[in-house]
C-alpha positions in Angstrom: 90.9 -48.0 -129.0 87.6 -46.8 -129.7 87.5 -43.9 -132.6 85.7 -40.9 -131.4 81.7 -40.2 -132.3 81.0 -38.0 -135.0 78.3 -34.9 -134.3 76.7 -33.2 -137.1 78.0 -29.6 -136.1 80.7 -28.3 -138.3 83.9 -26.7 -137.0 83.8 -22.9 -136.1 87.1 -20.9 -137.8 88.0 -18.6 -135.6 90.8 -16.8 -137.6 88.4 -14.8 -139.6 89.7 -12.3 -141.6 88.6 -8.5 -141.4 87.1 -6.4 -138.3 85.0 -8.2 -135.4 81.5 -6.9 -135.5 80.1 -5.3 -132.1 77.4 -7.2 -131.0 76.1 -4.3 -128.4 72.9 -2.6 -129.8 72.9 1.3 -130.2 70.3 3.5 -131.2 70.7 4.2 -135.1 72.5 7.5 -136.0 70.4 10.9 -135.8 68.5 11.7 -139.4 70.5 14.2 -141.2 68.7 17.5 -141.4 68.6 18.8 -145.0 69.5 22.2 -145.8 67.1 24.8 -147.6 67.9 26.2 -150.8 66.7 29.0 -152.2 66.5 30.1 -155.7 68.8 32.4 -156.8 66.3 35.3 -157.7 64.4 34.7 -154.3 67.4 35.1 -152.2 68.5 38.4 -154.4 65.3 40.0 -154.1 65.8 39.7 -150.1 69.0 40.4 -150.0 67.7 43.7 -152.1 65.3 44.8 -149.9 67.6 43.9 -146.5 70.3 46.4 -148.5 67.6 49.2 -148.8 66.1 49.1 -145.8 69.8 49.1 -144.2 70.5 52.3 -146.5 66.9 54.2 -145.5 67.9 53.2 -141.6 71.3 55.1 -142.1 70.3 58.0 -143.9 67.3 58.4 -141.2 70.0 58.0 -138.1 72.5 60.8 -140.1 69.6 63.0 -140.3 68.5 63.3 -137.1 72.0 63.6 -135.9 71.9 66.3 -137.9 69.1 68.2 -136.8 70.3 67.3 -132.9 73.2 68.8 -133.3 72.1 72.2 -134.9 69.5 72.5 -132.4 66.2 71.6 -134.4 63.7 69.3 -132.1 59.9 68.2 -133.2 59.1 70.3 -129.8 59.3 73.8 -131.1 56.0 73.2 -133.0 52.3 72.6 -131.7 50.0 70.5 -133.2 46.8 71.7 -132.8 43.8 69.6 -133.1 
């Protein structure tokens, strides 16, 4: 009996050890948008000036609920020019 020819490839292992790798390509993951951060005495300062503004806009809608309901309107004096 004849022995069988040698090639020069080696043998492939097939019981790898670990998780199969995908071979499919996909498009790489979406860049992660990074978030803004303001200083501390930037974002008090805003958050100042939204509180006051807030407080004026109050007072200003009291007022002229105010003068509605007693009876006052801007129409009971001319402007003459």
């Amino acid at each position: 009996m004849a022995s069988p020819l040698s090639t020069g490839k080696k043998s492939v292992n097939l019981a790898t050890s670990g998780p199969r790798v995908s071979k499919i390509r996909r498009d790489p993951p979406p860049v992660v948008k990074q978030k803004v951060v303001l200083p501390p005495d930037e974002r008090d300062r805003r958050d100042a000036v939204i509180g006051i503004l807030a407080f004026t806009l109050a007072i200003l809608v009291i007022l002229l609920a105010f003068a509605a309901w007693s009876g006052w309107s801007p129409r009971q004096y001319t402007v003459y020019f």
